[in-house]
C-alpha positions in Angstrom: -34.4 18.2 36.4 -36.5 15.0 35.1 -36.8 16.8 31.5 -32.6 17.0 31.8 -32.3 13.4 32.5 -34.8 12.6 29.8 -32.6 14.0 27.1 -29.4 12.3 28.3 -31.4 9.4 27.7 -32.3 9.8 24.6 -31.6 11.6 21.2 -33.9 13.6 18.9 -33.1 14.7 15.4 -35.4 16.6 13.2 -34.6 17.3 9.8 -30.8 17.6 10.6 -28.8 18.6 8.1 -25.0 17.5 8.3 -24.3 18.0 4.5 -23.8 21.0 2.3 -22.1 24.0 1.9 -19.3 25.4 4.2 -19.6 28.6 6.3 -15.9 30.0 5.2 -18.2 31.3 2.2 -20.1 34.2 4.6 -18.4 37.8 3.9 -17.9 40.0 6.6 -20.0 42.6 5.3 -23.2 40.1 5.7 -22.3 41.4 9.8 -23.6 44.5 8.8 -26.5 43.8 6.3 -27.9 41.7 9.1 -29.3 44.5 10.6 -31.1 45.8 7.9 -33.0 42.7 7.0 -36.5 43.6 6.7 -39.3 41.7 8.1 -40.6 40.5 4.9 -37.4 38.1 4.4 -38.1 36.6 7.2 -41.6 35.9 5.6 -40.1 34.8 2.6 -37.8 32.6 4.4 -40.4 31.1 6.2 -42.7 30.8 3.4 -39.6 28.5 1.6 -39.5 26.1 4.5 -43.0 25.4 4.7 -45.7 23.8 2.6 -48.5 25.3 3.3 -47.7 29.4 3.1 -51.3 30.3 4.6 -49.5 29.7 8.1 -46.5 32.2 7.7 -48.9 35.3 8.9 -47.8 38.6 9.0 -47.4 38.0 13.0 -45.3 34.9 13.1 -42.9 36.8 10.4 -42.6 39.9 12.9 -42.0 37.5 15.8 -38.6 35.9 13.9 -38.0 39.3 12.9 -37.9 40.5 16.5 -36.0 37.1 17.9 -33.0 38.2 15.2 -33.1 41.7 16.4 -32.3 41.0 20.0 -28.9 41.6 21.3 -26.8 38.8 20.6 -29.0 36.6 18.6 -27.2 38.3 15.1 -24.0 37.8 16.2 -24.5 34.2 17.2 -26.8 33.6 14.3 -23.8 34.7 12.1 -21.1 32.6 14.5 -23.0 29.3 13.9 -23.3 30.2 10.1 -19.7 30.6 9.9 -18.2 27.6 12.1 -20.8 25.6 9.9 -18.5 23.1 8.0 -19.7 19.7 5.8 -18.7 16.6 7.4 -19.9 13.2 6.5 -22.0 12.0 9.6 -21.3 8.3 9.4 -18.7 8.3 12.3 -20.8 11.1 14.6 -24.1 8.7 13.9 -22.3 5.5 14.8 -21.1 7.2 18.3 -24.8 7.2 19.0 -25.3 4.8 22.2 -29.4 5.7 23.0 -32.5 5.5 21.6 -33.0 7.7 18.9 -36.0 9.7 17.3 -35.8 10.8 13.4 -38.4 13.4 13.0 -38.9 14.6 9.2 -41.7 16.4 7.2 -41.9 13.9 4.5 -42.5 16.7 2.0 -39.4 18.4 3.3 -38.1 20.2 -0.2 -34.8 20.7 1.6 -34.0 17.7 3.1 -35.7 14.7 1.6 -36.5 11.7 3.4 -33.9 10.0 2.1 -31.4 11.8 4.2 -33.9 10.4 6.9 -33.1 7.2 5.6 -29.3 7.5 5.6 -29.5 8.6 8.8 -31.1 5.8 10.4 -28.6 3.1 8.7 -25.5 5.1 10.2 -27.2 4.8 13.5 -25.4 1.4 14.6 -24.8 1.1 18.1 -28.4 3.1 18.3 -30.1 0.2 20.9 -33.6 1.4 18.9 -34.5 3.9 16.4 -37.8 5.0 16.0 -38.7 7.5 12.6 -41.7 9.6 11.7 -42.3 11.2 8.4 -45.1 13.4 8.7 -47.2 13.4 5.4 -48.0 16.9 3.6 -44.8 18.6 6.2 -42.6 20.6 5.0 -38.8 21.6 6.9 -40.8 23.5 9.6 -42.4 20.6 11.9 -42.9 22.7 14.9 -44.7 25.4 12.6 -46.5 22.3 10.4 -47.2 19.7 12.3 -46.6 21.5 16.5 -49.2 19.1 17.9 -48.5 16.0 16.5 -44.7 16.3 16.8 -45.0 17.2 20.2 -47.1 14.4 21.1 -44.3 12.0 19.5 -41.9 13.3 21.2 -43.2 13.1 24.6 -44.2 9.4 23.8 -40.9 8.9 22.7 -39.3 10.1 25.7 -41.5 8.3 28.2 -40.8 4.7 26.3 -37.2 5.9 25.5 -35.8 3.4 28.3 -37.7 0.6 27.6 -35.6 0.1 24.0 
């Protein structure tokens, strides 16, 4: 229950992404293909949000690969794919009322920092924001940087009510 009340408290976002592309653009035959998909996409898929490949291992690929292939996760993968549409996050970012943490691989080839950036000057009514850019981190900060970013975010929740 004292983890639940933490994260009322206080907001976490790590390498969101609130700008792109628009899930109408999915086919319904991609319903189908998503039970074919081989465990080596989910290697290269991994590889691509990382910066340092040596840590997507054959293991961690088959582990994804197993976490798609259990009954539902497809179908809700697919769902939140779909009901994905671009918004600008100005208004959702200034409805923000509680301490925030931006957490963002600085090396992020998907989402620069920049986005980081943007974020943190829509978050008005934030009372405090606190942001980390890990050096030499790619997309994948609890694969990159698990220790680190865990320690942050447990500091951050402890001191999150004294902003």
């Amino acid at each position: 229950m004292e983890h639940y009340l933490w994260l009322q408290c206080a907001h976490v976002l790590a390498s969101v992404y609130c700008l792109g592309g628009s899930g109408d653009a999915i086919p319904g035959w991609v319903d189908s293909l998503a039970y074919l998909v081989p465990t080596a996409a989910f290697r290269y898929f991994l590889e691509w949000m990382v910066l340092d490949n040596s840590l997507v291992t054959a293991a961690l690929a088959t582990r994804f690969h197993q976490m798609l292939r259990r009954q539902g996760n497809r179908t809700a993968l697919l769902n939140r794919l779909r009901s994905f549409r671009p918004r600008d996050p100005t208004d959702a970012l200034a409805a923000v009322r509680m301490p925030v943490l931006l957490l963002w691989g600085a090396d992020n080839p998907q989402l620069p920092v920049s986005q980081m950036d943007r974020f943190e000057t829509l978050l008005v009514n934030a009372p405090c924001v606190r942001r980390i850019a890990y050096p030499g981190v790619g997309h994948a900060i609890p694969l990159e940087a698990p220790a680190k970013g865990v320690t942050d975010l447990k500091a951050f929740l402890l001191a999150a009510s004294a902003c």
